[in-house]
C-alpha positions in Angstrom: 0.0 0.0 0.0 1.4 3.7 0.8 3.1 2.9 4.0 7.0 3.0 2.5 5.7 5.9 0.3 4.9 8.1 2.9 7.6 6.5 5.7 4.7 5.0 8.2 5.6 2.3 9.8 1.9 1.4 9.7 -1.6 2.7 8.1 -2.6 5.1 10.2 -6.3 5.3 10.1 -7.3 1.4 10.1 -10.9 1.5 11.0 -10.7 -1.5 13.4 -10.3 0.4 16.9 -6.9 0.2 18.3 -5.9 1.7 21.9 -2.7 3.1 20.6 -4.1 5.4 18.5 -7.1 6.9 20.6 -7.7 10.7 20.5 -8.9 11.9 23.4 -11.0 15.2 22.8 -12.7 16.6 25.3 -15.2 15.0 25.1 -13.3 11.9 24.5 -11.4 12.5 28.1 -14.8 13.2 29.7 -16.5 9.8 28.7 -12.8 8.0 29.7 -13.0 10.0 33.3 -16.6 9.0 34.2 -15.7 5.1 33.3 -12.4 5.4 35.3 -14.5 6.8 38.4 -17.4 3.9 37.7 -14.2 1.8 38.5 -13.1 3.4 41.3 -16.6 3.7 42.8 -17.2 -0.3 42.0 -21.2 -0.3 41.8 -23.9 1.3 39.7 -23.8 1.7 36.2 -21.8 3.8 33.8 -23.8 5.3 29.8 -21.8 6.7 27.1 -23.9 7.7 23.9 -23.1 9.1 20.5 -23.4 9.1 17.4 -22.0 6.3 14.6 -18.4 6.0 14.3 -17.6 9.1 17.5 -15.7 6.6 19.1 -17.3 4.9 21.9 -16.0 1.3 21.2 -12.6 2.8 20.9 -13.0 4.1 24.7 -14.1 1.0 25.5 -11.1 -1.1 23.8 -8.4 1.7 25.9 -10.1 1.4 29.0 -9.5 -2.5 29.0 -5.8 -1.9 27.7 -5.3 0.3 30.7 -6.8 -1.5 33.4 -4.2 -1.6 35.9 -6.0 -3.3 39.2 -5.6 -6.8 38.6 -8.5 -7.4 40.9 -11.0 -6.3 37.8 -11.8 -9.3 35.9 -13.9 -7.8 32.7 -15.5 -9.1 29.5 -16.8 -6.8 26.8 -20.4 -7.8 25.0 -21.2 -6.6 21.4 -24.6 -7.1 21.4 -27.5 -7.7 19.1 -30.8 -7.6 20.0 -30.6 -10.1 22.7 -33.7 -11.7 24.6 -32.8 -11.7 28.2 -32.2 -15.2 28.5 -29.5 -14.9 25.3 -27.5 -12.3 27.3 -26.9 -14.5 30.5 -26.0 -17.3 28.1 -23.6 -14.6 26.4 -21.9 -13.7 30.2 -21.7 -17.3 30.4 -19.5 -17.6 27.7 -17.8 -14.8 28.1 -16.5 -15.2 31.7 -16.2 -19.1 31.1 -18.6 -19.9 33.3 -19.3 -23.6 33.7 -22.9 -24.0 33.8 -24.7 -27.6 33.7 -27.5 -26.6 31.7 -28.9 -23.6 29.5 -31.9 -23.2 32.2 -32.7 -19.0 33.2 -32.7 -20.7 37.2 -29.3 -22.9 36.1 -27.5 -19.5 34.5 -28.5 -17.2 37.0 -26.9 -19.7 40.3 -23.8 -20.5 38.0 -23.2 -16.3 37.6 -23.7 -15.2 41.0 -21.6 -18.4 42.7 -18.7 -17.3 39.7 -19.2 -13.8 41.4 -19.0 -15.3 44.5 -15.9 -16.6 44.1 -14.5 -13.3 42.4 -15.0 -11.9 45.4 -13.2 -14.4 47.5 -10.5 -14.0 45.6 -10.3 -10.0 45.9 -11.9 -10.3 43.0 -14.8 -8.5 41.1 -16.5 -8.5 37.3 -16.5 -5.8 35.0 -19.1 -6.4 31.8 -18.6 -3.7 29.2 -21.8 -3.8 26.6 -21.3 -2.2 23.5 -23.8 -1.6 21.0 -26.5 -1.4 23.6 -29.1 0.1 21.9 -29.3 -2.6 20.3 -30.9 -4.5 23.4 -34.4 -4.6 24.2 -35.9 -2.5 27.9 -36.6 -6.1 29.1 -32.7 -7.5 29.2 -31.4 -4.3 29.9 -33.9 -4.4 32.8 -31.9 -7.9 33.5 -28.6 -6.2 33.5 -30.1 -4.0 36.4 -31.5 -7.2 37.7 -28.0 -9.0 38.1 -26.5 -5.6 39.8 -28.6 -7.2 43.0 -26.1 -9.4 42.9 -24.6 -8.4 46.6 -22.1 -9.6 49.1 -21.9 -7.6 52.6 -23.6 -5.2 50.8 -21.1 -4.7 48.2 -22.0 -5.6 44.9 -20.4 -8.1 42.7 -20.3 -6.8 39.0 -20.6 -3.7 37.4 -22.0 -2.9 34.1 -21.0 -0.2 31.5 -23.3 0.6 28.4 -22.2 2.2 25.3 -24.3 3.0 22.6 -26.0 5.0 19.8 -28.1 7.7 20.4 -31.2 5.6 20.6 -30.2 4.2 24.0 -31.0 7.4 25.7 -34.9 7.5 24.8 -34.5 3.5 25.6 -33.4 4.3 29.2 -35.8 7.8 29.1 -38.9 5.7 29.5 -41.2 5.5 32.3 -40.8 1.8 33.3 -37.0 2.3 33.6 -36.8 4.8 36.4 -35.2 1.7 38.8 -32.7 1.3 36.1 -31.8 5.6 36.0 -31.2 5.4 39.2 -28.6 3.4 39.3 -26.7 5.4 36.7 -23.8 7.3 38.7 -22.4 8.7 35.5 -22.9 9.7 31.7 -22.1 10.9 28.6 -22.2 12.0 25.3 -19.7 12.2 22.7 -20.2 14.4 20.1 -18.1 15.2 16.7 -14.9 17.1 16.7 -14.4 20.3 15.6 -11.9 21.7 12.9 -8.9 21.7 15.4 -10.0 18.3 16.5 -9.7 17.0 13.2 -6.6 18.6 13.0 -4.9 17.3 16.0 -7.0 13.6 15.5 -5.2 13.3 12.2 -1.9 14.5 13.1 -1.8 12.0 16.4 -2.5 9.5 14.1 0.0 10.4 11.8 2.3 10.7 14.8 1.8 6.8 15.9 2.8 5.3 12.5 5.7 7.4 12.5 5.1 9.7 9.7 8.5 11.7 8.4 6.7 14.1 6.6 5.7 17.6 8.4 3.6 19.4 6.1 1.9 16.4 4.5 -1.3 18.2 5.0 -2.1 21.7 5.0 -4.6 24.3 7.4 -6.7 24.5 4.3 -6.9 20.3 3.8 -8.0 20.2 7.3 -10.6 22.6 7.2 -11.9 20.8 3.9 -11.4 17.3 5.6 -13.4 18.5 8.6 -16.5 19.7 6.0 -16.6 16.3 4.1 -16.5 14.2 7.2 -18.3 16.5 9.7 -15.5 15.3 12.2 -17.1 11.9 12.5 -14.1 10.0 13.6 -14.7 7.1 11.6 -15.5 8.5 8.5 -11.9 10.8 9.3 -10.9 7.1 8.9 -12.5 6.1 5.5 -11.5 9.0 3.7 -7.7 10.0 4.8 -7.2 6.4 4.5 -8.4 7.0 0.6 -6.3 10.5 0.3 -3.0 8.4 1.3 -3.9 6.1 -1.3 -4.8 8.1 -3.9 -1.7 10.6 -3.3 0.4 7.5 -3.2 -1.3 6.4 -6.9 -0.6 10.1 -8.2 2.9 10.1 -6.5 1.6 13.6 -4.5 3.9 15.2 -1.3 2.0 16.3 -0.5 -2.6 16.3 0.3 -3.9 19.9 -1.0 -7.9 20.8 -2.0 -7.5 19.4 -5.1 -6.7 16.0 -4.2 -9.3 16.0 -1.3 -12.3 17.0 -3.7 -11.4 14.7 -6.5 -11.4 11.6 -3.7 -14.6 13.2 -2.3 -16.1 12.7 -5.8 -14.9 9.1 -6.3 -16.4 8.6 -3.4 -19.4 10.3 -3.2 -20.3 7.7 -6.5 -19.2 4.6 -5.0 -20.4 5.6 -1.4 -23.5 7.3 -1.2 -23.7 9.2 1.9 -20.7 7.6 3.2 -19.1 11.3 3.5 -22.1 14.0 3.6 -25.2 13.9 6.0 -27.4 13.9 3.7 -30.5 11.5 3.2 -31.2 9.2 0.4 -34.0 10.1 -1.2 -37.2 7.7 -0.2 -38.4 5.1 -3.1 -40.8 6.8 -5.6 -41.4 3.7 -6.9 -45.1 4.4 -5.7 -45.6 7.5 -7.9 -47.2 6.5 -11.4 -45.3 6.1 -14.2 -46.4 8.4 -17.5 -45.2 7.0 -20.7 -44.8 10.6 -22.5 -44.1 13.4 -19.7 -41.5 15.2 -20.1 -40.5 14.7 -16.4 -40.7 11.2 -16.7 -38.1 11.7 -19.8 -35.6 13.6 -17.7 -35.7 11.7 -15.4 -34.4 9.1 -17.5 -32.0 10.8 -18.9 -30.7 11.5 -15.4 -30.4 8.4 -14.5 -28.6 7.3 -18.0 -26.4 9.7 -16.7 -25.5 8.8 -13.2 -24.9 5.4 -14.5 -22.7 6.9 -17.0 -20.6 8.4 -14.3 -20.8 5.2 -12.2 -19.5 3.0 -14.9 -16.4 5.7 -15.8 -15.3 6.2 -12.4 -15.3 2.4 -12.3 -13.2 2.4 -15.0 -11.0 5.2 -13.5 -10.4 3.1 -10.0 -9.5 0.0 -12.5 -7.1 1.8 -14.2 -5.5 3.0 -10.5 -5.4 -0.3 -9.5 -3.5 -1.3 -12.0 -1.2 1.1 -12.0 -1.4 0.5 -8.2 -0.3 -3.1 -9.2 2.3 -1.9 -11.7 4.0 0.1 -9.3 4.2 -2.4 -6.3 5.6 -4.8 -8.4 8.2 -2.5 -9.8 9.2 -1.5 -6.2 9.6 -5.6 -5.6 12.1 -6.2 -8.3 14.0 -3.2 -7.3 14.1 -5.2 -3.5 15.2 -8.6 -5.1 17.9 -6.8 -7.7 19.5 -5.3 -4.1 18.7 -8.6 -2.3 20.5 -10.3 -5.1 23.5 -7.7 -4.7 23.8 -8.5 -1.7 24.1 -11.7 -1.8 26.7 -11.4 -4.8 28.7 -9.3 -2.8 29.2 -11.5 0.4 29.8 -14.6 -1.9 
């Protein structure tokens, strides 16, 4: 790829979330202090929110890589939507809990005697759930449910809940006031700003070792920032793209020009991937007239935007291949040194 073009030692903006490369905003540091202090405090339950790709399983993946009190035994859940039954089953497996049959009275004993004996040890259980707006009011409710779980009136796992938007008006409504108050802390992250962007991409930059100061430029941020809207993971998606594409052009260095010619690509392969913006409902209801005129443009639109679909096809084919071309090149020019080498020691 375009790591020994640009000197990284790595790609930078991989969208699987890795703890060495979190960004913490101020928002960011926020979310991180309220689940370090839902640690420290060791009871009651700890909600980050926000909105698709903001970061909230990224927290979640540092927090476990920092955990320094050996005493915290955790297990993270992604969930779907899980009956209440599926989610003991799921602890279950993720704490390795031996259990002699799949029976809600069976998985409930086996959990709290595996507490039990946490907290014999010095012990207690941390369950991380991301994605947990995903879960229905009823197994969240057991999640509140398995908090009872008590000994000398200390409790024996905590529970931390990160999700989308949605989960707010989930945990908003009436029949889950027991559950609100056992929240000690939350939050909400939010997109970054234009010096957020700025520092988030230059901190990534920074982790894979990039040799190359002015790679980007005040005016490339401020444009990366408008087609991303400082959603962290579409930063991701689209600086991952720039690197390719300046590394396919053989570019310094990223300006405007380079940014709105990937934005196009990608507004055509991607829709909506970059802008907020809506796809338009089906019309498919609407009736069709044979002879309007509308009904012609329309057509001829369409003609259109499949014409562009199937050139910038063409155009990414073309890339790759020179993509291809040049990789390869770079490969023989390793084996002729490699084979130099080699004739020189002999």
């Amino acid at each position: 790829m375009y790591e020994s073009y640009y000197g990284f030692s790595e790609r930078p903006f991989q969208l699987s979330p890795d703890p060495r490369f979190f960004f913490a905003t101020s928002h960011h540091q926020r979310a991180l202090s309220y689940l370090q202090y839902g640690l420290d405090q060791g009871e009651g339950f700890i909600v980050i929110t926000g909105p698709i790709g903001t970061g909230k399983t990224t927290i979640a993946r540092n927090l476990l890589a920092n955990i320094a009190d050996e005493n915290i035994v955790a297990a993270q859940l992604v969930t779907t939507k899980l009956t209440p039954d599926e989610l003991l089953e799921l602890i279950v497996a993720e704490f390795k809990i031996k259990v002699s049959s799949n029976s809600k009275a069976d998985l409930l004993q086996s959990i709290e005697q595996f507490l039990i004996n946490l907290n014999k040890q010095g012990k207690r259980a941390l369950l991380l759930v991301d994605e947990a707006q995903n879960l229905p009011a009823e197994t969240i409710e057991e999640l509140r449910m398995l908090s009872n779980f008590q000994l000398d009136n200390k409790p024996l796992i905590q529970s931390f809940l990160l999700g989308q938007e949605e989960l707010k008006a989930i945990i908003s409504a009436p029949d889950m006031e027991q559950f609100r108050q056992r929240i000690i802390a939350s939050a909400h992250l939010k997109p970054l700003n234009v010096d957020e962007v700025k520092n988030y991409i230059n901190h990534r930059l920074a982790q894979a070792h990039c040799n190359k100061e002015t790679l980007f430029s005040d005016e490339a941020f401020q444009l990366i920032f408008e087609k991303t809207l400082g959603v962290p993971r579409k930063i991701n998606i689209f600086v991952d793209r720039l690197l390719l594409f300046g590394f396919l052009e053989e570019l310094n260095n990223i300006d405007c020009n380079a940014i709105n010619e990937v934005a196009k690509e990608m507004s055509v392969e991607l829709t909506g991937s970059l802008s907020g913006n809506a796809i338009e409902g089906d019309k498919s209801h609407q009736p069709l007239v044979i002879n309007s005129t509308e009904n012609v443009e329309n057509m001829k639109n369409v003609l259109r935007e499949v014409e562009e679909i199937l050139e910038s096809s063409i155009q990414q084919k073309v890339k790759m291949t020179r993509y291809i071309d040049k990789l390869l090149k770079q490969k023989n020019r390793e084996f002729a040194k490699l084979q130099s080498k080699n004739a020189d020691s002999e």
